[in-house]
Backbone as a ProteinNet text record, in pm:
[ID]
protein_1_A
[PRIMARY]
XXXXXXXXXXXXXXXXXXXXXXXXXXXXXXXXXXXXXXXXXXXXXXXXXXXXXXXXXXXXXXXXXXXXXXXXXXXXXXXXXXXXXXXXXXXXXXXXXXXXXXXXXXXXXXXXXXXXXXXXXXXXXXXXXXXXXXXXXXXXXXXXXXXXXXXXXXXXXXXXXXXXXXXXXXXXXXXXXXXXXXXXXXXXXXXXXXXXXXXXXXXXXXXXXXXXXXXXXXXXXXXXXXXXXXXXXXXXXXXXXXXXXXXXXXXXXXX
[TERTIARY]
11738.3	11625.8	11680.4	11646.1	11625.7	11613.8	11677.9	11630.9	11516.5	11454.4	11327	11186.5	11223.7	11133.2	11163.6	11256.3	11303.7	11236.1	11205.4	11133.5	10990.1	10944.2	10821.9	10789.8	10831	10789.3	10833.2	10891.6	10871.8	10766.1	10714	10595.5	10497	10466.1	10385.3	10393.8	10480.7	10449	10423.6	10494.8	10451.2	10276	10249.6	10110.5	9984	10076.3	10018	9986.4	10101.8	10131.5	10053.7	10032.8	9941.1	9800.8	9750.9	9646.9	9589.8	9674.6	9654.8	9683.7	9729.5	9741.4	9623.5	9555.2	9420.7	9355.6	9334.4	9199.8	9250.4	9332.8	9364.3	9305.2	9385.2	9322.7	9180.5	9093.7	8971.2	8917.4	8967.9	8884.1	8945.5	9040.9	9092.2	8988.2	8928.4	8838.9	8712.7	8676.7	8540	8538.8	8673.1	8668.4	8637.4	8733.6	8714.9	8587.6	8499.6	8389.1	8278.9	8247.8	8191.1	8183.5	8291.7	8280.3	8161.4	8225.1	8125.5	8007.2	7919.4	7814.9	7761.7	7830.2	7805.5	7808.1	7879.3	7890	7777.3	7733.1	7618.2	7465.9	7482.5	7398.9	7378.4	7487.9	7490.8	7462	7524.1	7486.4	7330.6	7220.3	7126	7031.8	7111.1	7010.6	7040.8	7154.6	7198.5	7105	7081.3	7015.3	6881.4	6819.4	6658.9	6665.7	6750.9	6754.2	6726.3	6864.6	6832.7	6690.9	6641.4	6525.3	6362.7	6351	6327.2	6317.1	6446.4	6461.4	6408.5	6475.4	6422.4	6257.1	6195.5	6045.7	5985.3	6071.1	5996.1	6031.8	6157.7	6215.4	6057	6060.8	5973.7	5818.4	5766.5	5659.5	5680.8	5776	5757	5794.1	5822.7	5876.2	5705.7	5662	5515	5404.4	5407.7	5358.1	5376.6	5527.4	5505	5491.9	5501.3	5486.4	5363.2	5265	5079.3	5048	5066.9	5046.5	5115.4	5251.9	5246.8	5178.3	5151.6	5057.2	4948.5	4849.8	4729.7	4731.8	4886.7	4848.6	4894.1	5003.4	5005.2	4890.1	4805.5	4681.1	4597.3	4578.5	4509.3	4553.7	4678.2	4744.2	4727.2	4689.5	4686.7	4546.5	4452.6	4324.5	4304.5	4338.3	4305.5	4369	4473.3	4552	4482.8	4408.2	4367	4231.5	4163.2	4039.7	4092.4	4178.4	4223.7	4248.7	4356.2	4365.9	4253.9	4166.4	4009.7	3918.2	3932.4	3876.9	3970.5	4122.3	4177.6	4124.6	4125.3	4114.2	3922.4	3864.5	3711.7	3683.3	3800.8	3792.6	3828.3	3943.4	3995.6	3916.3	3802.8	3736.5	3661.9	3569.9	3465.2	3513.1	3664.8	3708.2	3720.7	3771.8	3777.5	3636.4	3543.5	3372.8	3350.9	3386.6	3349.3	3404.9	3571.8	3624.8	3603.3	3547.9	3496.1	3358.9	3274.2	3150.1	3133.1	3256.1	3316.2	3301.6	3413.9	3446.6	3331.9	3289.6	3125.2	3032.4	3026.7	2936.5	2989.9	3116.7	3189.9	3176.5	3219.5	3187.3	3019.4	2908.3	2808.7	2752.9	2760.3	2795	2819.6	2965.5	2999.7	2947.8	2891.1	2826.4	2676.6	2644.2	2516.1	2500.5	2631.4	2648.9	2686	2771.5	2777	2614.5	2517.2	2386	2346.3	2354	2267.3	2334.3	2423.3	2471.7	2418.1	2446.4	2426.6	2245.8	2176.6	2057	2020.3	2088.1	2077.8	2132.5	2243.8	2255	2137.1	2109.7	1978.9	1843.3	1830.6	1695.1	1706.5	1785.8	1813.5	1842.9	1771.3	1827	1821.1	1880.1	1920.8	1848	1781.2	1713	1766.3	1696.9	1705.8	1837.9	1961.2	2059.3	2203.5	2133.1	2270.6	2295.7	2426.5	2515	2545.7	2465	2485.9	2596.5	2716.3	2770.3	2796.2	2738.5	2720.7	2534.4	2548.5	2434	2400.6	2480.1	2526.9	2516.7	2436.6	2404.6	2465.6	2556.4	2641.8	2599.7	2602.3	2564.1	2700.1	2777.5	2842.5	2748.5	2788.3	2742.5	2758.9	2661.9	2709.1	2762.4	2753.5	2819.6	2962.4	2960.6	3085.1	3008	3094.2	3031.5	3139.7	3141.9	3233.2	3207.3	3294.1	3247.4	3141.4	3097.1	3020	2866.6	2901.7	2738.1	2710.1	2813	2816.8	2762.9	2780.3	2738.7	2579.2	2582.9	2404.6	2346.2	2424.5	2314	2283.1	2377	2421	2293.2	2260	2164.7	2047.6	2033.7	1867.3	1819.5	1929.7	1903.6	1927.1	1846.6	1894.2	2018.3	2140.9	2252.4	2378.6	2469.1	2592.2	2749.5	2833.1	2978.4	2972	3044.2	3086.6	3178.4	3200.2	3330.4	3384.1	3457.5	3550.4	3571.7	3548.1	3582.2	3675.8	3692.6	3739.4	3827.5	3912.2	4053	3918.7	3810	3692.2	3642.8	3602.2	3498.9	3610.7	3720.7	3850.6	3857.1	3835.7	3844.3	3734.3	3620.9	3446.7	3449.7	3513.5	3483.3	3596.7	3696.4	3784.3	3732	3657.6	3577.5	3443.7	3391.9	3291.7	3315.4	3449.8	3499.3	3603.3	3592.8	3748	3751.6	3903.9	3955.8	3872	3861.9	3797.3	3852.6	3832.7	3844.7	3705.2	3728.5	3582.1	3548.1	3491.4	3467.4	3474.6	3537.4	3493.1	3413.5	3402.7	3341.2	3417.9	3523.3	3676.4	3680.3	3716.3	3764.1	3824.2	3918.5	3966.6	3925.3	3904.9	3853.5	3914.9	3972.7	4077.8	4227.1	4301.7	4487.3	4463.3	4358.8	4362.1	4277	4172.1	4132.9	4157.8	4240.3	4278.9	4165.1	4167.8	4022.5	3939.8	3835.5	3756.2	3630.1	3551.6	3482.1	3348.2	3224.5	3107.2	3021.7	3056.4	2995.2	2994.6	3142.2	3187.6	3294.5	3371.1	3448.4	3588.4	3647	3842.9	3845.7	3978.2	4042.6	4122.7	4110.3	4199.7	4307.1	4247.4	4338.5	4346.3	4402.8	4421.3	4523.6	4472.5	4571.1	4612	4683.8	4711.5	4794.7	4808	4879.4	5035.3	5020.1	5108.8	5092.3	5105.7	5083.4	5144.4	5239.3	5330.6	5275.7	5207.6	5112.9	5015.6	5020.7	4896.9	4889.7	4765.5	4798.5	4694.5	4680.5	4553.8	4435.3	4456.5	4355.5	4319.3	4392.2	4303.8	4265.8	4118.3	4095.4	3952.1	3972.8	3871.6	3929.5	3892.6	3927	3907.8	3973.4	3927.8	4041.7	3946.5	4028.1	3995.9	4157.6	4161	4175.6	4054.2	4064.7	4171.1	4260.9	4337.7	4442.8	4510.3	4578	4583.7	4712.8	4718.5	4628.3	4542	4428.1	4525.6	4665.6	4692.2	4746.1	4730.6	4786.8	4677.7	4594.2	4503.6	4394.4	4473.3	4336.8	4461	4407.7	4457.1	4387.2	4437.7	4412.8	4386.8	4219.9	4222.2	4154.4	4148.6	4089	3908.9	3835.3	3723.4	3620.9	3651.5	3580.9	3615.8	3718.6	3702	3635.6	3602	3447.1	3454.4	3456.3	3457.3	3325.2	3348.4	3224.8	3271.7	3162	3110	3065.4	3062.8	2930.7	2885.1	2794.6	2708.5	2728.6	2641.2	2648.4	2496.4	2445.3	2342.5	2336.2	2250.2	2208.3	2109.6	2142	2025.9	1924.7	1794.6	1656.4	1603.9	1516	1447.9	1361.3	1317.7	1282.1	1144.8	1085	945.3	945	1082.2	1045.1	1137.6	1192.7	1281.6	1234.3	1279.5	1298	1287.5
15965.5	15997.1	16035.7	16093.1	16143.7	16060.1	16069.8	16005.2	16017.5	16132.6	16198	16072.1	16109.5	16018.7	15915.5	15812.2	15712.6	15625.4	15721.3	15686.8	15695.7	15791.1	15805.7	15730.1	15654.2	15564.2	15415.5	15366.9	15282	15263.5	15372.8	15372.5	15359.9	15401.3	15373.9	15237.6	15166.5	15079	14987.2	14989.5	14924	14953	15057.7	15055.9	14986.1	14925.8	14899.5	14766.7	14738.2	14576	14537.9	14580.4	14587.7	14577.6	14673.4	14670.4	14544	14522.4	14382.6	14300.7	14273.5	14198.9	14168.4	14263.3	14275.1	14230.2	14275.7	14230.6	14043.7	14012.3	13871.3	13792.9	13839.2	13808.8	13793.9	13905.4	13897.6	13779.2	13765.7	13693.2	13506.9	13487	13388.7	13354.5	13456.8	13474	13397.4	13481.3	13428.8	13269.8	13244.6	13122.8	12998.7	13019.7	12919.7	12905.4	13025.1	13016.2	12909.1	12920	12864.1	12698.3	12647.6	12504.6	12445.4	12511.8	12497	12475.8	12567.2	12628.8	12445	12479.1	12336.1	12203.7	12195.2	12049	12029.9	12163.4	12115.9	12089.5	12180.4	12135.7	11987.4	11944.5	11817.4	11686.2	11735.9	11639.3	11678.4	11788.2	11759.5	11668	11698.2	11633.9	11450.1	11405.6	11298.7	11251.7	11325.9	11290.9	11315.6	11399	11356.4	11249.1	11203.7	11109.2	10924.6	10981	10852.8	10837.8	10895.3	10910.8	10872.2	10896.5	10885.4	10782	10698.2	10612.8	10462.1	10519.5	10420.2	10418.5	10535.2	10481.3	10472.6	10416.1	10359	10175.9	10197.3	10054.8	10000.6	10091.2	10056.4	9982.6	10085.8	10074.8	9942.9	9871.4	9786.1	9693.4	9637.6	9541.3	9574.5	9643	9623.1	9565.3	9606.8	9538.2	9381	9406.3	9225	9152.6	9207.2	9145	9102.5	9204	9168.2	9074.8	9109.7	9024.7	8853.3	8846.1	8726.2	8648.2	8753.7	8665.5	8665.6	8736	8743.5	8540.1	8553.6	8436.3	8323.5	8350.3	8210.1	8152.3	8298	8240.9	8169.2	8234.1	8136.3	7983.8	8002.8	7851.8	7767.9	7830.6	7770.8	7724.2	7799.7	7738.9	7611.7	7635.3	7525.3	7394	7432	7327.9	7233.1	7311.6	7278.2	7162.3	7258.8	7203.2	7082.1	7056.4	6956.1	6837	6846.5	6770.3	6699	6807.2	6760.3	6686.6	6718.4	6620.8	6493.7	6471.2	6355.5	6251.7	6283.1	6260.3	6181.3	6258.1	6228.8	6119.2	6152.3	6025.4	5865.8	5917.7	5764.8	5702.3	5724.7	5715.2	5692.4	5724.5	5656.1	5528.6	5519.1	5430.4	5291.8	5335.9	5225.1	5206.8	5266.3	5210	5172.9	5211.3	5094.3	4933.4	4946	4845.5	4748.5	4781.8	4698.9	4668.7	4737.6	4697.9	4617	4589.5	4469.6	4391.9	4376.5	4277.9	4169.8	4243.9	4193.6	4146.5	4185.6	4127.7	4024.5	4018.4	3878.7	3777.3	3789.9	3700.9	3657.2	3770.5	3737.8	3676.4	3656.2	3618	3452.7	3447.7	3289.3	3235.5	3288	3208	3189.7	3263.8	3225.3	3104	3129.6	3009.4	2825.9	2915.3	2786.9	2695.9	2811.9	2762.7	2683.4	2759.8	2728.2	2562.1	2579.8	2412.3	2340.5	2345.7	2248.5	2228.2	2355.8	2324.6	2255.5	2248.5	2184.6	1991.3	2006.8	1861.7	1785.2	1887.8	1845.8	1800.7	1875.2	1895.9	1772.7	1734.4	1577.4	1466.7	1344.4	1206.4	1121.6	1028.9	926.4	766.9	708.7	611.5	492.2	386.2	335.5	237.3	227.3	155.8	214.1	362.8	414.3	544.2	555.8	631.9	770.9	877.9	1038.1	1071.1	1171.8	1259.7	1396	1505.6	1628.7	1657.4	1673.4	1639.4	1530.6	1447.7	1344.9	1199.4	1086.4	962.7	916.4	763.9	642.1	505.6	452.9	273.6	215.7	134.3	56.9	-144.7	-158.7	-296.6	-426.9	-483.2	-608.6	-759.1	-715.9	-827.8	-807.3	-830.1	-825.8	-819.3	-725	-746.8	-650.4	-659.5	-628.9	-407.8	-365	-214.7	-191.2	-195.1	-188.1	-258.4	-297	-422.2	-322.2	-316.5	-189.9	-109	-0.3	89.3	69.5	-6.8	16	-63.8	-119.6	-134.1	43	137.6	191.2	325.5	304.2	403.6	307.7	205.3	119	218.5	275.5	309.7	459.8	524.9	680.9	749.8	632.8	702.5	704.8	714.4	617.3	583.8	531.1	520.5	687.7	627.2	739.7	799.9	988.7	1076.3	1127.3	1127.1	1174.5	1324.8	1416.2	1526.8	1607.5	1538.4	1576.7	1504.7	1566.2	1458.7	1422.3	1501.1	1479.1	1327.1	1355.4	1265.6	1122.3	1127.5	1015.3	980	1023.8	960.6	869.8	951.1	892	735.7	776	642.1	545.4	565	465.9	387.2	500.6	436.6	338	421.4	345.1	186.3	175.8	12.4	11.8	-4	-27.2	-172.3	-165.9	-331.3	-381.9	-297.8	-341	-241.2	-365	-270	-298.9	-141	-133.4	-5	-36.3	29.9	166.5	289.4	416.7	452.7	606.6	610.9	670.9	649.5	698	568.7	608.7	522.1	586.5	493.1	513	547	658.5	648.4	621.4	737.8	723.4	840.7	793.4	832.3	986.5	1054.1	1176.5	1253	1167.1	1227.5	1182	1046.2	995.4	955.9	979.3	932	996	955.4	1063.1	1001.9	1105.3	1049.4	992.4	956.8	861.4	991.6	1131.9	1238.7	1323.5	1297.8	1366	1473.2	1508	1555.7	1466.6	1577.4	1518.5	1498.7	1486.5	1413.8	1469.6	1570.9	1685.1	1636.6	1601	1538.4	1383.9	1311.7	1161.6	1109.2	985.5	904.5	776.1	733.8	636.9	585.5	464.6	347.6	354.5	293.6	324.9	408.8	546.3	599.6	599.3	498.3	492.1	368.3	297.5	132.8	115.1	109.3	134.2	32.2	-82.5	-162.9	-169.7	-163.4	-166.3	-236.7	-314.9	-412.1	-354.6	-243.7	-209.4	-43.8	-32.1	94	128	60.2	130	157.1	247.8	275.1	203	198.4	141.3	193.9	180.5	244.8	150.6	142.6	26.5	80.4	61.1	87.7	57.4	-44.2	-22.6	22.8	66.1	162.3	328.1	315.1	497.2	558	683.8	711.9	832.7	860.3	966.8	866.1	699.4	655.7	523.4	546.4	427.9	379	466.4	398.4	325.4	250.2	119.7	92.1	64.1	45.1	-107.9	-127.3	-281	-272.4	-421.3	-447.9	-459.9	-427.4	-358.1	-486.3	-568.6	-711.9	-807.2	-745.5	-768.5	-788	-822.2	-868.8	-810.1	-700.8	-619.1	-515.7	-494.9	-480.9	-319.7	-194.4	-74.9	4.1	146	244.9	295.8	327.4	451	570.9	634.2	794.1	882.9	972.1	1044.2	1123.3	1219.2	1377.2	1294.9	1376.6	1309.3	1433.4	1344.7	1400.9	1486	1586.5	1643.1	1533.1	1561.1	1526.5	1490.3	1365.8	1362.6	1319.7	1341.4	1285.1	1213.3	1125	974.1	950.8	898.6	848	686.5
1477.7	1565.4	1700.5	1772.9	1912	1984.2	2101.5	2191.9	2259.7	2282.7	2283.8	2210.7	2049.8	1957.1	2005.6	2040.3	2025.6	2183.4	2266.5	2356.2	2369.1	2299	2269.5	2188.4	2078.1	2034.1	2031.3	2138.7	2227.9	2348.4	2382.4	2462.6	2380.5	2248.4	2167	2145.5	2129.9	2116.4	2175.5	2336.6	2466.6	2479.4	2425.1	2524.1	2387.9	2266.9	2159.2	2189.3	2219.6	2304.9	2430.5	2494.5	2585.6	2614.7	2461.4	2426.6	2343.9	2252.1	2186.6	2290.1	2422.3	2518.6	2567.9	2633.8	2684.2	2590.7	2457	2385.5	2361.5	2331.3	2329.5	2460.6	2546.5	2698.4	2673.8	2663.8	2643.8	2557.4	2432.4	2341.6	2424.1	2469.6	2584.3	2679	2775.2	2873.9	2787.4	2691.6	2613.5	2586.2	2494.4	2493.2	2587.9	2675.4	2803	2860	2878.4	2943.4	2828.7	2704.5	2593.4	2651.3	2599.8	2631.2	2735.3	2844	2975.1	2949.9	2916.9	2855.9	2750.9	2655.1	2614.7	2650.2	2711.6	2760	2865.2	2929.4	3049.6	2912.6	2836	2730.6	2683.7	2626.6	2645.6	2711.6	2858.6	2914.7	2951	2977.2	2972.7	2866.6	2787.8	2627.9	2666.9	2699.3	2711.5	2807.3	2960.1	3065.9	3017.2	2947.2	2853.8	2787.7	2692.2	2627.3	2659.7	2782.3	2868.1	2910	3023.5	3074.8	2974.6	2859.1	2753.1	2723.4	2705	2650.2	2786	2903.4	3024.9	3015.7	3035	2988.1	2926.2	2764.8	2693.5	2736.5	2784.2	2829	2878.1	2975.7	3099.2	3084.8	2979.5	2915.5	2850.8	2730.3	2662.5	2768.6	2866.7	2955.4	3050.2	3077.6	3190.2	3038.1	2923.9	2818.7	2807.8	2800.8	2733.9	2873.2	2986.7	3157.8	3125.9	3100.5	3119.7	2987.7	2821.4	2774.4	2800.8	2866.6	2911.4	2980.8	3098.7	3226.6	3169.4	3094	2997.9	2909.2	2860	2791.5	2871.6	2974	3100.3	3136.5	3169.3	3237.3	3144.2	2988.9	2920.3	2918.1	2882.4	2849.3	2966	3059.9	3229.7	3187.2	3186	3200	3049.5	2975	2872.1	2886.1	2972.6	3026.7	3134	3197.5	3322.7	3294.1	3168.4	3122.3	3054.1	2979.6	2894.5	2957.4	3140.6	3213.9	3260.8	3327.1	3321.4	3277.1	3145.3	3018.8	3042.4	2996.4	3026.4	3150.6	3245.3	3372.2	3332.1	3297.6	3277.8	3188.7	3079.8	2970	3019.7	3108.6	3173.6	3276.7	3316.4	3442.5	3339.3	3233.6	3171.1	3132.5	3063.9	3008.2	3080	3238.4	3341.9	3370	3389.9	3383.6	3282.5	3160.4	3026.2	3026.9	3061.4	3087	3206.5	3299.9	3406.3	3344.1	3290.3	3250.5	3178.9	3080.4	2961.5	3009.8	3144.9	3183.5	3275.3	3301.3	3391.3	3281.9	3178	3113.2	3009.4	3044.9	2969	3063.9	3226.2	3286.3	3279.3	3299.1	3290.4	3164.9	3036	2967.1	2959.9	3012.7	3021.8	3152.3	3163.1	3319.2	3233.7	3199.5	3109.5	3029.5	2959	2849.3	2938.5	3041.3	3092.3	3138.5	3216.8	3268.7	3142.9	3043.5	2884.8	2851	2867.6	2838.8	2910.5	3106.7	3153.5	3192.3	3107.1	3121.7	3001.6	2898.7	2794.2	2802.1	2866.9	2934.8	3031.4	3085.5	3149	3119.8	2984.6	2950.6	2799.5	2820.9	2720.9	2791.5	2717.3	2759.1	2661	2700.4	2628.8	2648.2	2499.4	2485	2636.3	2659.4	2742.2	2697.2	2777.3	2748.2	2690	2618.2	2556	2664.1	2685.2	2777	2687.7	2845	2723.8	2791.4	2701.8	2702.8	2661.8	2740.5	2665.8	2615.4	2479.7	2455.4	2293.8	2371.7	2260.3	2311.1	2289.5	2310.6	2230.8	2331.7	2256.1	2321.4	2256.6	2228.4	2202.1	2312.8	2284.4	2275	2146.1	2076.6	2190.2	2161.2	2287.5	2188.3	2076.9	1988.7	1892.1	1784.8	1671.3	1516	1447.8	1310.8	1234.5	1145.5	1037.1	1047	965.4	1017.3	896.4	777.2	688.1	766	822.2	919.7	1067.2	1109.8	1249.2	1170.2	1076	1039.8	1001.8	937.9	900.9	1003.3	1134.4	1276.5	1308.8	1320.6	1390.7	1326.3	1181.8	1117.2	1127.4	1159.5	1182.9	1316.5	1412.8	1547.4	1481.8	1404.3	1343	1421.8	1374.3	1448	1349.4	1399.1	1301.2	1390.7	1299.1	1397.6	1443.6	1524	1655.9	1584.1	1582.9	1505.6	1646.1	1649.9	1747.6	1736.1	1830.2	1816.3	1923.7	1986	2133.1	2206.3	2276.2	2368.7	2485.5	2545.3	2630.1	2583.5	2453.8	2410	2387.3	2359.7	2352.3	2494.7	2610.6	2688.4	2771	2722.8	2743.2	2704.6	2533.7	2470.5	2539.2	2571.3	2650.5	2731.3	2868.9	2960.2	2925.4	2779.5	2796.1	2725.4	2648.4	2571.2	2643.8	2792.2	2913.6	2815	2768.1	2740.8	2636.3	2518	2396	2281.7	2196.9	2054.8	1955.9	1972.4	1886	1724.2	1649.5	1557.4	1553.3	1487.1	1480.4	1316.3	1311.6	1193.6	1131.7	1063.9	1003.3	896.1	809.5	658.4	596.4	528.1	428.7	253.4	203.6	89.7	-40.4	-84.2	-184.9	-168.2	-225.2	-200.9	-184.5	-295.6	-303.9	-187	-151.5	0.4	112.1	113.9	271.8	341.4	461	596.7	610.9	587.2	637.4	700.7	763.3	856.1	788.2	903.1	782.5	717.1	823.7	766.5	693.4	637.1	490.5	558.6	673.7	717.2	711.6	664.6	651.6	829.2	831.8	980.7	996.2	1080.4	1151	1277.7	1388.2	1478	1465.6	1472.8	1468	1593.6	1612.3	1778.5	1694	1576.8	1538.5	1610.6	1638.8	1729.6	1655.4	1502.7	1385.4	1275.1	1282.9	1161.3	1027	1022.8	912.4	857.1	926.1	930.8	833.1	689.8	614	506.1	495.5	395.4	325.9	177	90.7	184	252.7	340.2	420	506.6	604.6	585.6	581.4	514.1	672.6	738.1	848	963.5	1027.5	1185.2	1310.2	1361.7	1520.4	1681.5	1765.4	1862.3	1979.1	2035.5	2138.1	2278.1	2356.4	2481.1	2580.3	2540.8	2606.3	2610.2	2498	2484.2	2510.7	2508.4	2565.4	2476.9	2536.1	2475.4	2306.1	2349.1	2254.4	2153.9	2152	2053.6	2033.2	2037.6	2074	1973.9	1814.7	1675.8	1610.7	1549.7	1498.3	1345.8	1229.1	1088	1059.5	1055.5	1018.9	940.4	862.4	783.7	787.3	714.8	727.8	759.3	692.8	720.1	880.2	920.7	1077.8	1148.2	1269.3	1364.7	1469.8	1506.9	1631	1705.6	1823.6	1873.4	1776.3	1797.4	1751.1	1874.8	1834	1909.4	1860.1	1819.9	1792.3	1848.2	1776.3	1834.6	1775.1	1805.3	1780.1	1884.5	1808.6	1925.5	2024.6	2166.4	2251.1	2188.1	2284.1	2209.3	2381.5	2395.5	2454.2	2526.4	2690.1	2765.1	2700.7	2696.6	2633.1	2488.2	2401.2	2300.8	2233.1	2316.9	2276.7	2100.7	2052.1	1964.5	1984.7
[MASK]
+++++++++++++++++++++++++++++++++++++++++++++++++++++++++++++++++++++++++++++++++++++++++++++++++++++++++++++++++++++++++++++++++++++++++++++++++++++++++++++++++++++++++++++++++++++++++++++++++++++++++++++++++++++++++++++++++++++++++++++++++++++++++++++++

């Protein structure tokens, strides 16, 4: 080849090169610009998204805000009413309970009048000493307790039953420094003492309670002894004074 050709087609091919230079370049240019383009795409969709998404935030948080305070406030007021009611119940309850209590005292103040108008409104035959509303006859002689006893029902009465540490000390005073008959016997092993009225013997003041001899099957209580130990087991044919006992009778109609 020529040097001629040989240059001429080296310029051919420089300006071939060149050309594929430029168009590369070009499709280079295109590229770079693209991205751009997208990514602002992007981040708008991202910045809708967000935005979007904040007010729905927004919305469900001012929702459950009002239905809360909606149900605070209910739970507030039923609360309030409930306290109310409590509060109302205990205030009736303390006026019920004071009202109890007033009419328990009123009550035993009644009962008390009712007795001592009932002590009042009884007396006792000429000679026998009342206690309560109960007349006793201490005996001015001696007699066996089977002979005391049927004096003691000639006078629609009988031996004296003891019911009371009161009435144990009455009868002390009233046989100061005597021993005298009660209405307590002995019956049989399987019923023990019992009184003339068909009642067992609940409290007892035996002197000796371990003291018991086929012989002595009647009661008696000695005034001068300590009143919590002061009945004594004798023999029934003994000679000792007695008391009686019977209901007092209403003003006007002694017996």
């Amino acid at each position: 080849m020529k040097p001629e050709e040989e240059i001429y087609v080296n310029l051919e091919e420089l300006n071939l090169s060149k050309l594929k230079y430029e168009e590369n370049g070009d499709k280079a240019g295109k590229t770079d610009f693209s991205p751009v383009k997208e990514t602002r795409t992007l981040c708008f969709k991202a910045a809708l998204f967000l935005g979007l998404l904040s007010f729905l935030l927004l919305a469900v948080v001012v929702t459950v805000s009002v239905l809360y305070q909606r149900d605070f406030n209910q739970l507030s007021g039923e609360l309030a009413n409930q306290t109310a009611e409590r509060n109302y119940l205990q205030m009736m309850n303390q006026n019920l309970t004071y009202e109890r209590d007033q009419l328990e005292v009123s009550l035993k103040v009644a009962e008390l009048n009712l007795e001592q108008m009932k002590k009042e409104s009884v007396t006792c035959p000429v000679g026998w000493r009342k206690f309560g509303c109960r007349c006793y006859l201490l005996s001015s002689w001696k007699n066996t307790w089977e002979q005391s006893k049927y004096q003691c029902s000639r006078n629609g009465a009988d031996l004296v039953i003891i019911k009371s540490t009161e009435e144990m000390m009455f009868l002390k005073e009233l046989g100061d420094q005597l021993k005298f008959w009660i209405g307590l016997q002995y019956t049989t092993p399987e019923k023990g003492w019992k009184w003339v009225d068909g009642s067992s013997l609940t409290n007892s003041y035996w002197e000796n309670s371990w003291s018991h001899f086929r012989t002595q099957g009647c009661a008696a209580l000695n005034s001068f002894r300590l009143w919590s130990r002061s009945w004594s087991k004798e023999t029934c044919s003994m000679m000792l004074h007695w008391v009686c006992e019977k209901q007092a009778s209403p003003s006007g109609l002694l017996q």
